[in-house]
N, C-alpha and C positions, 0 to 999 in steps of 0.2 A: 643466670648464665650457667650453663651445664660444665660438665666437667672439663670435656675435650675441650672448652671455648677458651675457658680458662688456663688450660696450659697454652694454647694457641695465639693467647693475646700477646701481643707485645711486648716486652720491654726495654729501656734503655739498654743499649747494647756498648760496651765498652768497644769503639772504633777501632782503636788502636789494634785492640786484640784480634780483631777481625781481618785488619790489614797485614797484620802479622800471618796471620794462618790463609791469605791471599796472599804476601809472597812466599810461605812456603809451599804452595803447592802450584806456583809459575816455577820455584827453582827444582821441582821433584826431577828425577834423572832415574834412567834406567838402569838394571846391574851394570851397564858396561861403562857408566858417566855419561851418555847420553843424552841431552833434554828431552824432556816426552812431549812430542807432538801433538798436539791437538790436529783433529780431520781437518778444520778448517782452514788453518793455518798450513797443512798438507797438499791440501786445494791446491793452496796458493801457488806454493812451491811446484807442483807437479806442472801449472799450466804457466808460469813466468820460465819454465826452464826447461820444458820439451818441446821437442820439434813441431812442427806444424798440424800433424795430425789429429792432434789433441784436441784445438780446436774447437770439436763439435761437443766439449763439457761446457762451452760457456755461452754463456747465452745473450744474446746481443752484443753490445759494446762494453760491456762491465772487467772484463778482464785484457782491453783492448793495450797491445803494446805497440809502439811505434819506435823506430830509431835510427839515427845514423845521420850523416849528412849527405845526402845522395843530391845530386843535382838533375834534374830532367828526368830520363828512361836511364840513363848511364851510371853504373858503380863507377869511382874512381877504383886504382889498381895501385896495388902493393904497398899502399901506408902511404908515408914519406906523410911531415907536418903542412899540415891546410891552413892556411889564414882565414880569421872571421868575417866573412864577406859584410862589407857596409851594410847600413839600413838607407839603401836610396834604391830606387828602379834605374833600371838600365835595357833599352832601345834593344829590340830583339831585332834582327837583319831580316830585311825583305827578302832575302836571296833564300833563306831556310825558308818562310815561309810560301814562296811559290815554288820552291823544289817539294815541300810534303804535300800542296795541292794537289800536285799531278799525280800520285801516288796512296792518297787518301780515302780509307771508304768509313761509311757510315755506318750506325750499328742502332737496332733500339733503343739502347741507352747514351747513345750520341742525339737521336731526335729528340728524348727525353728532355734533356738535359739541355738541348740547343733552345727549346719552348719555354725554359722555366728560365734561363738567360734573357730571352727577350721577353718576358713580361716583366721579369725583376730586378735584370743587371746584374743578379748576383748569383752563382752556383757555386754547390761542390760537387767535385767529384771525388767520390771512395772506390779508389782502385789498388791493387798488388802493385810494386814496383815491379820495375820494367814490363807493364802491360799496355805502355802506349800512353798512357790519360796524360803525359804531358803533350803529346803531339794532337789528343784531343781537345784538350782546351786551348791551343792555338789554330785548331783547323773551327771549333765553335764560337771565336770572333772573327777569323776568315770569313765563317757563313754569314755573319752577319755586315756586311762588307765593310769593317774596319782595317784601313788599313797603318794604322799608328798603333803599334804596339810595344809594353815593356811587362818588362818581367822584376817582380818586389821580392825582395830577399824574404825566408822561409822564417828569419827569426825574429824579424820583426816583431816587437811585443804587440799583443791585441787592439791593447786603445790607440795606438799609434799606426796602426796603418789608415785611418781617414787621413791623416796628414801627407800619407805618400799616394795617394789620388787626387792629384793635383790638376789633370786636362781631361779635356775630352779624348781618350784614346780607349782600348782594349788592355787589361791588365793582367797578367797569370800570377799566380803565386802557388809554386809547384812544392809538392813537400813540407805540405804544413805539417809541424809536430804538435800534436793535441794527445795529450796524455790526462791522469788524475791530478799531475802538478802542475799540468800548465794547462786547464781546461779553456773552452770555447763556448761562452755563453751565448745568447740570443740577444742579449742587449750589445753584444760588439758587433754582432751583424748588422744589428738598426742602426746604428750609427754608421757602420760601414754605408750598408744601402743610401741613409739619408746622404751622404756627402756621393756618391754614386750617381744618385737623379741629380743634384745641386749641380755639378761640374756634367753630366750625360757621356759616365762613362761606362763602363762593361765588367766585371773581374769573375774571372774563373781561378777557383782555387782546387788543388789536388790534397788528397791524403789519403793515409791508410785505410782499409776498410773497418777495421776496428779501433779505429778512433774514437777517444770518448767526445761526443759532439753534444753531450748534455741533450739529447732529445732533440737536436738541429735536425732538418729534413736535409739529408744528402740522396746525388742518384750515386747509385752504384755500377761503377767503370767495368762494363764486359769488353770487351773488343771483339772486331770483327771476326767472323768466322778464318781460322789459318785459311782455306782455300782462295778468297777473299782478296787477302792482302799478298798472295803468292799472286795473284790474278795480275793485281793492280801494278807488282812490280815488274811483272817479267811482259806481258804485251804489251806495254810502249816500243819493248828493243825486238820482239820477235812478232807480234801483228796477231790479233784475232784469230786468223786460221789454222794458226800453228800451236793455240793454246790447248785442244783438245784430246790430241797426239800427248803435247809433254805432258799435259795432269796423269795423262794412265798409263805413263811409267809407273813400275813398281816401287823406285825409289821414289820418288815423289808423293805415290799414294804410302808408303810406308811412314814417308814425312809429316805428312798431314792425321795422319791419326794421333799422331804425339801428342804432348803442350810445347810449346817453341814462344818465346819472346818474340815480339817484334822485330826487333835487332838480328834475331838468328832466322827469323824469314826474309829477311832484306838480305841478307848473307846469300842462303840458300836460290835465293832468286837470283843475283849475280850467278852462281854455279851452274843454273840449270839455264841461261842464258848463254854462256859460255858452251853449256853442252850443246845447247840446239846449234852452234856455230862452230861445232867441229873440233871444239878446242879442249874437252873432258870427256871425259872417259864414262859410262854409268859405274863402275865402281867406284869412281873418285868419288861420283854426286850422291852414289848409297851413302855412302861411309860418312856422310856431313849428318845425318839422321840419329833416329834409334843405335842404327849399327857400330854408328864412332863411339859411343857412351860404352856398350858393350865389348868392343874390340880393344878401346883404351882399358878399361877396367881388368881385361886378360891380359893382355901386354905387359900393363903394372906389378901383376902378381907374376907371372911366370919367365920374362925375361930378365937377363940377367941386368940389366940395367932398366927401373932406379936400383938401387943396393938395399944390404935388408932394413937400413936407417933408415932410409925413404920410404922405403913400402911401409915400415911402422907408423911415420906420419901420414901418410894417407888412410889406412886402416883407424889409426886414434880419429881425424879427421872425417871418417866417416863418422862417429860414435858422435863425435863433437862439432859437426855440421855448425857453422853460425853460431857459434861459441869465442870469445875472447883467442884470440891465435897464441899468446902467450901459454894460457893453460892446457890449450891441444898439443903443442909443443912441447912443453914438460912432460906433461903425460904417457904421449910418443915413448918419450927416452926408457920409460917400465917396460913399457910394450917389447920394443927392441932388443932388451935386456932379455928378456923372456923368452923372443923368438929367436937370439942368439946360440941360448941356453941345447936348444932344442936341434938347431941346426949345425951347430959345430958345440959338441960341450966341453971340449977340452981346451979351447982358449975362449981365455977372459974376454968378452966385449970391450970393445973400445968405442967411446961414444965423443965423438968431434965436437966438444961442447963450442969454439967458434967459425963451428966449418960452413955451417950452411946461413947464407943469408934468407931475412924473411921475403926476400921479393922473386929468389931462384924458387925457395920452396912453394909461394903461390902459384908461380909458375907452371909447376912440373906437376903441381895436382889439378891445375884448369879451375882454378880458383880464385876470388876475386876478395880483395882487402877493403874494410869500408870501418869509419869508422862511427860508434855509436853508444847507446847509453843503456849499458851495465844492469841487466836487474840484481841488487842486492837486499839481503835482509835488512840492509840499514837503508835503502833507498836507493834511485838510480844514479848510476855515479859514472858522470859524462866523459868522452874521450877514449872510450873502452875500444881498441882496435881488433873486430873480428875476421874472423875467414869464413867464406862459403862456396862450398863448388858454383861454378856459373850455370851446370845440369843438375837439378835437384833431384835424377834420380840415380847419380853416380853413387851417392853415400850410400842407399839400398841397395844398388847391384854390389856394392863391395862387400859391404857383409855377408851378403847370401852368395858371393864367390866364394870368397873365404872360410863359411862356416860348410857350403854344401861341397866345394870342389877341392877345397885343401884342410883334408882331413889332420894331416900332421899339425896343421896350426891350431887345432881345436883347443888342444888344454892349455897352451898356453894363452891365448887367446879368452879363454872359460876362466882364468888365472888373472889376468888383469882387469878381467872386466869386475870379476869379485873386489878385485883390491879397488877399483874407481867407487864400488858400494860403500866403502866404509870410509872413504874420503871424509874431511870434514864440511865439505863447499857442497849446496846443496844442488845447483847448478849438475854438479860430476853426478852425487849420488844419483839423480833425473835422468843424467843420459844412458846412466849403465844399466838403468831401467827401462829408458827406449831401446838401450841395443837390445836386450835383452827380449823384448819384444817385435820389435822386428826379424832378430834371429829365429823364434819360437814362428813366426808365418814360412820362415823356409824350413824348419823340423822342428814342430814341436817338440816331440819327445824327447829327443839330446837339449835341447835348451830346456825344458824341466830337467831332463836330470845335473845336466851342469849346471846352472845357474839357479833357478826361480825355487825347485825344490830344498836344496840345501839353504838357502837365503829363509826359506819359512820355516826348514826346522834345526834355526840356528837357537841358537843361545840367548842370543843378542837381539833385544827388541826392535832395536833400528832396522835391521834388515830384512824384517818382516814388512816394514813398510814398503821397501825398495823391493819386495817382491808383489806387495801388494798392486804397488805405481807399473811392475810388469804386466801381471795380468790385465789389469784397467786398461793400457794400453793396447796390450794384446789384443783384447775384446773391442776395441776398439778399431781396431786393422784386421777385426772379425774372423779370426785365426779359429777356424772348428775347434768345438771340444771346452774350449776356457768358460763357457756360461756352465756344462756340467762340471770343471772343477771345482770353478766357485761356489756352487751351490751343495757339492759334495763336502768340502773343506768346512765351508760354515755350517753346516747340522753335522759336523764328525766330532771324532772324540778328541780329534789332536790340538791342544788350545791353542797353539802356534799358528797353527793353520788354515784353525777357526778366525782367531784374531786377522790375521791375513784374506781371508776372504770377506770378512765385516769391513773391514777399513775400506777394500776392493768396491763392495756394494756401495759404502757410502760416497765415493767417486764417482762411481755412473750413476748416480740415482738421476742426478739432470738428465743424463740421455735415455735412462730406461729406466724410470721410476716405479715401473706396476710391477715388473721383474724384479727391484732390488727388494720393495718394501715386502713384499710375498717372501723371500728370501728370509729379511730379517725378522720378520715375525715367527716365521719355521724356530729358528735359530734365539728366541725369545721361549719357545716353547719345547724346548731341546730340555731332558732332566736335567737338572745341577749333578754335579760330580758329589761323590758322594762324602767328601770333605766340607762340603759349603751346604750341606742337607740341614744344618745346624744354625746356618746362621754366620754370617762373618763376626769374628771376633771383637771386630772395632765398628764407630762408624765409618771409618774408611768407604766409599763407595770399588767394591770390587773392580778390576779392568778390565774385566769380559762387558761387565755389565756399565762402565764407561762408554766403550769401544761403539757398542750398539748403541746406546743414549747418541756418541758422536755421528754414528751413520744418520741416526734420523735427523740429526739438527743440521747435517747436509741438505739431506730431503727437503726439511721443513724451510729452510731458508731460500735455494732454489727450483723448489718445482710450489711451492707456498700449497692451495685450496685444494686439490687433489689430497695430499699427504695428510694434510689439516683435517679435512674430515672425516679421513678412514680412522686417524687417532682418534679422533672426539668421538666415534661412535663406539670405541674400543675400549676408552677410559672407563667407564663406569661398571662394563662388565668383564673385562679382562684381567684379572687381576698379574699377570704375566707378562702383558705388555704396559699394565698404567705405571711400574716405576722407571721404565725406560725412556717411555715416551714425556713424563713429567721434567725428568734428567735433560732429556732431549732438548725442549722447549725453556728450561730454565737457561741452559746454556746459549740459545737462540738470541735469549732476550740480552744478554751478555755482551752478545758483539756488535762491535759498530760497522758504519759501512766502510771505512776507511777510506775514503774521498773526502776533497774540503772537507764538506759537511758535519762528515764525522756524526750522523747520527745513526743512532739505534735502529735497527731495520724492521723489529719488531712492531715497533711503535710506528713506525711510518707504515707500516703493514694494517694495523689498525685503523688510523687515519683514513689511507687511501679505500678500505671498506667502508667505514662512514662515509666519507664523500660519494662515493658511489653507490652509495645509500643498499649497499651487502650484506643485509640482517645478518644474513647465516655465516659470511666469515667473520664478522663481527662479530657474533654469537658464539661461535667456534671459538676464540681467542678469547673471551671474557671464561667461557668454561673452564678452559683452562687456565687462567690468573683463579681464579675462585678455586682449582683445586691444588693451586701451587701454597694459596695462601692458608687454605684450611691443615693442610698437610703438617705434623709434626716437622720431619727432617726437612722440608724446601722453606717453611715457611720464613726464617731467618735469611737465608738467601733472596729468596721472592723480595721483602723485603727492603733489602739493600740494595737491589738491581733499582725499585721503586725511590727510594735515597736519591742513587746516582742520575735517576733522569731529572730529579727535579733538580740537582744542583748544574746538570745540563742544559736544563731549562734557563737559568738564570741570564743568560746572554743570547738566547737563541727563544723569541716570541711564536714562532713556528710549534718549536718542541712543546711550549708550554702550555699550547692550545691543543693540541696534540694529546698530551698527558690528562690535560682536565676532562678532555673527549672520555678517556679510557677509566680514567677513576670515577666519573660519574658514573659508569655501568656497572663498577664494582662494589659503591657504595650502597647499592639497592638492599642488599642485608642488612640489619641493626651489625652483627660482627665483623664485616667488611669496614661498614661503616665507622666502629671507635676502631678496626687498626688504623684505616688512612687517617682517620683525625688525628691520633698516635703518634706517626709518623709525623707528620707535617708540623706538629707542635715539635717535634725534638730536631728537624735539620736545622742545620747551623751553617754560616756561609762561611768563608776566608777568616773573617776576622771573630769568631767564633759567635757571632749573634744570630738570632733568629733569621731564616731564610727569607727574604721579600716577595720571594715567587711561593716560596711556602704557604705565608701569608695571604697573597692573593689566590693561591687552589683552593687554601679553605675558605675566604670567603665567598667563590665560586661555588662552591658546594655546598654552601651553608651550613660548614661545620663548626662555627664560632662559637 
């Protein structure tokens, strides 16, 4: 055995000791008491607590969030406490369903959807609230000429809904909640289905489009074209001939370019029926469009009534759009205080702490109260009562009033949104992040200098992130200019700023992967300062060179074979990027999926290339275990991550067939081969004896 081999081998590793220097470096904290963040766990945070835009970082149903109790197309309004509606169906009125016959049109994804009901009785539809999909899964057992229909409460637990399909009728179940803790397998469908033919009945079920449905084939609820359903509501009352004339009004075609709910074209149709009969005005029926969103939003800011408490709530409101109403609330009162300051500064603000009720304030911002479930660090936590404009593009027009039209309000305003950074609720830090980026598409430049820049060259490591989560954002609402910052900041000399646009990369790398990873290998190959020319002191792994390891194990986890093999051709001759990318993948292998499952994504990574008989990402992925493990500093880590799946294994026959996959291909060495015998001889279970799954890998492997 050579020399290297021999330091490389193995040995019993005192646990304890290990677990010790495992939580100290989960409790390491930044100068300012801060936790240090990991990217991944950044991730999280950025996309459970930003507005909708965000979005397109996640990729299929994996970060899918649902909530609320909404019933049908309709928010309820203004809080007030809901009773837990029974687990029984209840008789939907004939009288609804031949009033939305008349008025109904069809769409691609309604014949879809209507073909895959009558072959199998059973559909989902994954649509956006208030998009209509309740009115379509009651008009897709209309089609099919059922006239007996009910409708099954939303909370019904899974194995219990064959029991509430009890006749031959048409059934909806509108508002499924399918999430990571309340998932929707394939075997509750088959059962559903089996008792469905048994009785020959029909169910259409609604949910969100990011639903985690476990791999279930749902269609996906577009709805009819606006023109469409403005058609189907307005010529019943004014007759075919007349519809040609009212579509090419201005306001009307002004209408129809929007996005509008169903609900707000049923509206509009009444209006513009009323007009064709003499009884409105065309600027009454403008102003129900585009133009009421923008004329309210000016109104708001420049008259004298609401007062400047109001406006600070609707302003905070914008920031915190579908956000908990409590915490938009609080919030407000900073904001207030500030724009008080500015507006009159020689009296003290007075702030009505019980002047305004929560149902005048929904109100007066055209907002709608619903209640739902909470993303927090500890888990969703149900009941959470939020606010949301009922126009989702009130909250952008208000900022970009307020930041481009009322210049007086800038600093104060620049002033609160800094103090929502350093909040400790991660939720606040996210949005001050989206304002911050939605501010920067109506002036860049003043929102770098206010906000995003000083946040990077703070002090304080937190707020490098919270500018990081800006720009990402930014880049993402494709604000000119932020792909040249980011790429500027990360190969400069400013380490703040550096750090700031690595964290940034490792966030897009889902949506632009060839652009980030190009970025970060620039930025790998950037000289060291001339302090670290020597060598770091400890082995402490430096944070620049963290930070990058973090961006890639972004990469590496979701965009996988792409990233995987520009590493593995990198590793052998790079010596520049092999300890980043080694770092990178060690870490990878670390985290679980955090669903039921709970397993390791690495390892099901591997797996699913075996099965799909993938030589080369197989091959890719053994390279690198082979040079985690040959490696002095990974090799004890490599390791122990090898430890923890077998003790994962021990309940879970998946995993452990899984792991025998991956160790067979590493054992092909004579020195692969005595460390996993190594290994496998010293895990210990619960009760400190030899591991039974331990036992069974090595006689798998024939290493008895």
């Amino acid at each position: 055995m050579s020399q290297a081999e021999t330091a490389a081998t193995p040995k019993v590793a005192d646990e304890s000791a290990q677990e010790g220097e495992k939580k100290k470096q989960d409790e390491a904290t930044d100068s300012q008491g801060q936790p240090r963040q990991g990217a991944w766990e950044a991730r999280r945070d950025l996309i459970a607590h930003a507005p909708a835009f965000v979005s397109s970082l996640v990729s299929g149903d994996q970060f899918g969030q649902t909530g609320g109790y909404h019933h049908g197309d309709q928010h309820f309004y203004f809080g007030g406490r809901t009773e837990p509606l029974p687990s029984l169906s209840g008789p939907i009125p004939h009288t609804e369903i031949e009033e939305l016959a008349t008025v109904f049109r069809g769409c691609d994804s309604f014949d879809e959807a209507l073909g895959r009901l009558r072959s199998d009785r059973l559909v989902i539809l994954a649509g956006g609230r208030e998009t209509g999909r309740r009115s379509a899964a009651l008009m897709l057992l209309h089609r099919l000429g059922i006239d007996r229909m009910r409708s099954l409460d939303s909370q019904t637990p899974f194995t219990a809904l064959p029991d509430q399909v009890d006749a031959s009728a048409g059934y909806v179940l509108c508002d499924l909640t399918v999430n990571k803790n309340r998932p929707l397998h394939e075997a509750h469908l088959l059962a559903l289905r089996e008792r469905l033919e048994r009785v020959r009945a029909h169910l259409v079920i609604t949910t969100e489009p990011l639903s985690v449905l476990g791999g279930i084939s749902a269609v996906r609820w577009e709805p009819p074209p606006a023109e469409d359903m403005l058609h189907a509501h307005v010529t019943p009352a004014t007759g075919e001939a007349a519809w040609p004339d009212l579509c090419g009004l201005t306001a009307v075609r002004e209408f129809l370019v929007r996005h509008h709910r169903p609900e707000e074209i049923k509206q509009f149709a009444l209006r513009l029926v009323a007009h064709h009969k003499g009884k409105l005005g065309v600027g009454d029926l403008a102003a129900f469009g585009w133009t009421a969103v923008e004329s309210q939003v000016a109104r708001w800011l420049t008259e004298d009534k609401p007062d400047l408490h109001d406006k600070a709530f609707l302003l905070a409101l914008a920031v915190l759009d579908k956000a908990p109403y409590a915490v938009t609330a609080e919030l407000a009162d900073g904001l207030f205080v500030r724009l008080h300051e500015i507006q009159d500064p020689h009296v003290r603000p007075s702030i009505p702490v019980f002047g305004s009720s929560r149902e005048e304030r929904l109100r007066l911002a055209h907002a709608d109260g619903y209640v739902t479930a909470e993303i927090t660090e500890w888990g969703p936590l149900e009941g959470t009562f939020c606010a949301a404009f009922r126009d989702e593009r009130t909250a952008d027009m208000l900022l970009e009033e307020v930041w481009n039209l009322h210049p007086s309000a800038r600093p104060a305003f620049a002033e609160w949104i800094s103090e929502l950074a350093e909040d400790r609720r991660p939720l606040v830090r996210t949005r001050a992040a989206s304002a911050a980026a939605l501010l920067a598409k109506a002036d860049l430049s003043s929102t770098m200098a206010h906000l995003i820049e000083p946040w990077a060259d703070s002090r304080k490591p937190h707020t490098w992130l919270t500018a990081a989560n800006a720009l990402t954002m930014a880049y993402l609402l494709q604000v000119g200019a932020v792909s040249r910052i980011l790429h500027d900041w990360c190969t400069g000399d400013v380490d703040s700023r550096r750090w700031t646009a690595v964290r940034a990369f490792g966030l897009l790398g889902p949506v632009h992967h060839e652009e980030t990873l190009a970025a970060l290998l620039d930025a790998m190959h950037r000289p060291p300062p001339p302090e670290d020319m020597d060598g770091p002191e400890s082995d402490e792994v430096p944070e620049e060179t963290r930070q990058l390891a973090d961006a890639l194990e972004l990469l590496l986890l979701a965009v996988r074979e792409p990233v995987l093999a520009t590493l593995t051709e990198l590793l052998p001759v790079d010596r520049a990027v092999r300890p980043h990318a080694l770092l990178a993948f060690l870490q990878a292998c670390k985290q679980v999926k955090g669903d039921d499952s709970d397993r390791p994504p690495v390892l099901d990574w591997y797996a699913q290339a075996a099965a799909a008989a993938d030589a080369t990402t197989a091959r890719h992925l053994v390279v690198f275990w082979d040079a985690l493990l040959t490696d002095r500093g990974h090799n004890p880590q490599a390791l122990a991550v090898l430890r923890g799946w077998v003790r994962r294994a021990e309940n879970d026959p998946q995993t452990e067939a899984d792991l025998a996959a991956l160790l067979a291909a590493l054992v092909a060495t004579p020195t692969h081969r005595r460390r996993v015998s190594h290994l496998l001889k010293t895990v210990r279970d619960s009760r400190g004896a030899v591991s039974p799954t331990a036992a069974r890998l090595a006689k798998r492997l024939s290493l008895d």
